[in-house]
N, C-alpha and C positions, 0 to 999 in steps of 0.2 A: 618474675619478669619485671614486675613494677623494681624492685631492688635495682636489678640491670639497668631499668631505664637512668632512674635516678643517676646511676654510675657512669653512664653514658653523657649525660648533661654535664657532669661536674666535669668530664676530661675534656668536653668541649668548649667549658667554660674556662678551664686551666691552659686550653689550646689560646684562647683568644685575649687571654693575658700577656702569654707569650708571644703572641704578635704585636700588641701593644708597647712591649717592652722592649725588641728585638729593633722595632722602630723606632722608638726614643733615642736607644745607642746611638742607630746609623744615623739618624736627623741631627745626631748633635756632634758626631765627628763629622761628619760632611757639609754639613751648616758651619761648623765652626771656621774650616777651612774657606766657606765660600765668606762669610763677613770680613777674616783677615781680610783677603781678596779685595772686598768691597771699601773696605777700610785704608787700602793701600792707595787708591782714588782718589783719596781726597785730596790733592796738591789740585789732583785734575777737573776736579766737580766742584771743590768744596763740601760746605758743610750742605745734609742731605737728613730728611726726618727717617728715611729709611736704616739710619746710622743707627738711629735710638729703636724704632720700633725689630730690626735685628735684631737688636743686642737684649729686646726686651723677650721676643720670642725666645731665644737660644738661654737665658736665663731663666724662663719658666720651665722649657721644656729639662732644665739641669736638675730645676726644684722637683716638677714630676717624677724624671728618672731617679732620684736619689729617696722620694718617700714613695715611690710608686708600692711598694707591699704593703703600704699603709691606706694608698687609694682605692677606691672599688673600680671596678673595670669601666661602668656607667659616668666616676668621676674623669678618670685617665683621658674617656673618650671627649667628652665636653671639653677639656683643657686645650686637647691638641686641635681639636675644631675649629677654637676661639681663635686659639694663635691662628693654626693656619688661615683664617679669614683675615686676620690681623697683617698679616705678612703681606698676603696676596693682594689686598684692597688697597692699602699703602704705595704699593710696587706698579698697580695697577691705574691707579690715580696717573703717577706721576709720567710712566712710558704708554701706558693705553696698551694697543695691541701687543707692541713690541716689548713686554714686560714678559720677562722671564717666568716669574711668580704664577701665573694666570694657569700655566701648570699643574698647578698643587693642587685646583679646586677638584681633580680627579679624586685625588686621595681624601676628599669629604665624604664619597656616600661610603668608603670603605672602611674609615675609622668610626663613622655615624651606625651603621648598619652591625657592628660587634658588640654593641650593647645598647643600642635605642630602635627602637619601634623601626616599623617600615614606611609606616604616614611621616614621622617628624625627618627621618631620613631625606627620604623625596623631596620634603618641606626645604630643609638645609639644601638641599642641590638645587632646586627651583631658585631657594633666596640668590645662590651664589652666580648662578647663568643671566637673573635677572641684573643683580647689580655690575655682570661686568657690561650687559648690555647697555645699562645707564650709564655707565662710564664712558662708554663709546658713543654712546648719542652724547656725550658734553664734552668730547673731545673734536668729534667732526663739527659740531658748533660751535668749534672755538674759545666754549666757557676753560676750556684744559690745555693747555700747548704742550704738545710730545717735544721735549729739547734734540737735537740734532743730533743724528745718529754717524756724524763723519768725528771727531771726539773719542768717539769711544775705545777703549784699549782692549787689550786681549782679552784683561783679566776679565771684563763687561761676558765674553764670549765664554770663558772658564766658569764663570758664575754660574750661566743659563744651562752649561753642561752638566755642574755639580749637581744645579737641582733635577733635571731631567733623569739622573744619575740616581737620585735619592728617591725619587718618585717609579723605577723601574724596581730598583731593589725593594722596598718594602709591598709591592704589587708580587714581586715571585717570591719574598716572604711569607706572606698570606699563600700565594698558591700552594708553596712546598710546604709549608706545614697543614694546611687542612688535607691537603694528597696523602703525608702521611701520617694525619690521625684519624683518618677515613678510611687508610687501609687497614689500624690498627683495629680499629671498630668493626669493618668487616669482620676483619679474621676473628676476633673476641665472640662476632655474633656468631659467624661459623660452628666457633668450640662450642658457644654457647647452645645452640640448635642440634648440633651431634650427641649433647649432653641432656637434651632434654627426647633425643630420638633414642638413645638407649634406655632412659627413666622411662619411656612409653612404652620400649620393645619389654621391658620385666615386670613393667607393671601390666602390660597384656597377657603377657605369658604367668602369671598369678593370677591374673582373672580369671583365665579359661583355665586354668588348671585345679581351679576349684570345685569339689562333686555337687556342691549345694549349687540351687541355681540363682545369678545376682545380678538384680534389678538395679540399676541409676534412672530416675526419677527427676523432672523438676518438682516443683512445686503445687503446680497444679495437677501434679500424678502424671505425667505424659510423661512416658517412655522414651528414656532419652539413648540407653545401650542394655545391654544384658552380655553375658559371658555366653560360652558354648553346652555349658549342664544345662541351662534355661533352655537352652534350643530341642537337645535331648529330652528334657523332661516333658516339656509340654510340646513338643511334634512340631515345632514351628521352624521353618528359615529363615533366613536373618534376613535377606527381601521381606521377610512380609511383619518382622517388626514394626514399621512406621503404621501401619496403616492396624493394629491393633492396641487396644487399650484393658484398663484393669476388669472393665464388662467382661470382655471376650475371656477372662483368665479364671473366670469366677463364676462361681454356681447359680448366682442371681438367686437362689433359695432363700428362704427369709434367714436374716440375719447373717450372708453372705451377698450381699446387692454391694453395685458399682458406688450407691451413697453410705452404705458403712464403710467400705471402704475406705473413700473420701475423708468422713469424720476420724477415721484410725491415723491418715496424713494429718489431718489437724494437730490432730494428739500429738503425734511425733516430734511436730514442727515446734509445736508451744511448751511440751511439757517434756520434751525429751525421746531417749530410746524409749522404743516400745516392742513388746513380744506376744503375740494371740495364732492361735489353732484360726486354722482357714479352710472353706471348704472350696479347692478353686478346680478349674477345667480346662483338658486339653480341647487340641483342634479339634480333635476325633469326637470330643462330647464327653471322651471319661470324667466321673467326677471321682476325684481323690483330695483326704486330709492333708493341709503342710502345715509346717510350723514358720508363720514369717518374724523376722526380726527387721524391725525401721529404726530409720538412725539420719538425721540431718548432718551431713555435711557441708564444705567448701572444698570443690573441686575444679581449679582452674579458675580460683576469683569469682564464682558463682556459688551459690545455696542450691545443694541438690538431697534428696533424699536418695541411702542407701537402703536397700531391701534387700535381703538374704533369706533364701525360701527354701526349707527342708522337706523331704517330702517322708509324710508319718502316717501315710495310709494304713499300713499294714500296724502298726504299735494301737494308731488311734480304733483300728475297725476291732484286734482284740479288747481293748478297753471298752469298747458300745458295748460288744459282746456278754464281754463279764457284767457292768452296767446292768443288763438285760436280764442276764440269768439273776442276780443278785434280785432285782426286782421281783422275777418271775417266784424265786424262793420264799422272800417276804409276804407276796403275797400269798402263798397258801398257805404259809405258815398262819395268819390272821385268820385263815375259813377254817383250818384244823383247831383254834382256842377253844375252851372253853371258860369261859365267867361263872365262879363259884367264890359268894360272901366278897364280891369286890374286888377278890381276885383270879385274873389270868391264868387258868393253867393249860397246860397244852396234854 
């Protein structure tokens, strides 16, 4: 899952390059179009700082689109930023409300917001609402005089359209592309969740198709699942898992207690697999030998202990058996000796 994640960010991040960049194109055929335009004017305005700082925007943003594989997404963004305060602020000076440009500041928290924080975002559109406000409080006092708007020619009107124009496009740019690499992502997670619904459905169906009965374990020994032999073997329903622990499973006879057990999860945990004779107990109170094996795993990005538990009653109660008899032999063989000169005869 963490893989996927990872995989997920990079296409979102490759998404947001490509928005970056799909803008740049259209801001600069469209722009280019609109400074001709503004440029054709000048018989009728004169000369205008908006001439230069145009022509300075439309030159970086040519530098950006031409090294943009070279810029990181965080640099791209800042660029276009600058300019676009650069453009608007200038346009905004000079016409106050009636400025085309004042526009653009829309497109700040959208180009801000694809690679910087959500505080410095906010920050950038606060600066930009504040300074058109100060703009306007030094226009209605007179420190700024808006030039007369009977003057002005078509092109004034084609201008305000191009950018209007530029600013709707790269708005349904961002939308159509994150629509569709949000539906790619869905559908990806889809596969990806059908894929990990059948890795569950076989890997349960191996669980429970195994005769031995098999414990998963945190760490602290609580009972996190078991298969269906477990269920069989020790008389329990899977209801009444939660609410038992390694005590209830276990002889509690010396050298079979709920803290040797305990200390055997130590072992596992620290020193690896481990394998010992157990002498544990169903619901009913029978007590019967198993043979457990423990084994730390990672299951699902967690540390759990596996347990695999054989059941040896029958193997181990012949071996006491023999055990016994052997013993019981030995000893009368010791009462039948006799000691003659040091040594043993029978």
């Amino acid at each position: 899952m963490k893989v996927r994640k990872n995989k997920s960010l990079e296409e979102i991040e490759i998404l947001k390059n490509k928005i970056i960049d799909l803008s740049l194109f259209f801001s600069i055929g469209i722009g280019f179009i609109a400074y001709l335009l503004s440029i054709s004017r000048y018989k009728e305005t004169g000369f205008e700082i908006s001439f230069i700082t145009d022509f300075l925007a439309l030159f970086f943003l040519l530098l950006i689109t031409l090294f943009r594989n070279r810029l990181s997404l965080k640099s791209k963004s800042y660029f276009i930023i600058s300019i676009i305060f650069l453009v608007y602020l200038v346009d905004t000076l000079k016409l106050g409300v009636y400025s085309a440009n004042k526009v653009l500041i829309v497109l700040l928290p959208f180009f801000s917001i694809l690679a910087i924080s959500k505080k410095k975002t906010f920050a950038i559109f606060v600066l930009a609402v504040i300074s058109f406000i100060a703009i306007g409080y030094l226009h209605l006092n007179g420190y700024l005089t808006i030039p007369s708007q009977a003057n002005l020619s078509i092109s004034a009107w084609i201008i305000n359209i191009l950018l209007i124009i530029i600013v709707t496009i790269i708005i349904l740019i961002i939308q159509d592309k994150f629509n569709s690499t949000y539906i790619k992502l869905i559908s990806n997670l889809e596969e990806t969740n059908e894929l990990i619904s059948i890795k569950e459905r076989n890997y349960r169906e191996i669980f429970n198709s195994a005769s031995d009965a098999i414990f998963i374990h945190d760490l602290d020994g609580k009972i996190i699942d078991v298969n269906n032999s477990m269920l069989k073997i020790y008389g329990y329903s899977r209801e009444e898992i939660d609410s038992i622990d390694i005590s209830k499973l276990s002889s509690e006879r010396k050298n079979y207690t709920f803290l040797q057990a305990q200390n055997y999860f130590q072992k596992a945990i620290e020193s690896g697999p481990l394998v010992f004779d157990w002498q544990a107990k169903k619901k009913d109170g029978e007590i019967f030998w198993v043979e457990i094996s423990l084994k730390k795993l990672n299951i699902a990005g967690k540390d759990r202990i596996l347990g695999i538990v054989r059941d040896i009653n029958e193997r181990k109660e012949n071996t006491l058996q023999l055990d016994c008899l052997l013993y019981t032999s030995d000893a009368a063989d010791e009462e039948d000796s006799v000691d003659l000169g040091g040594r043993r005869i029978i």
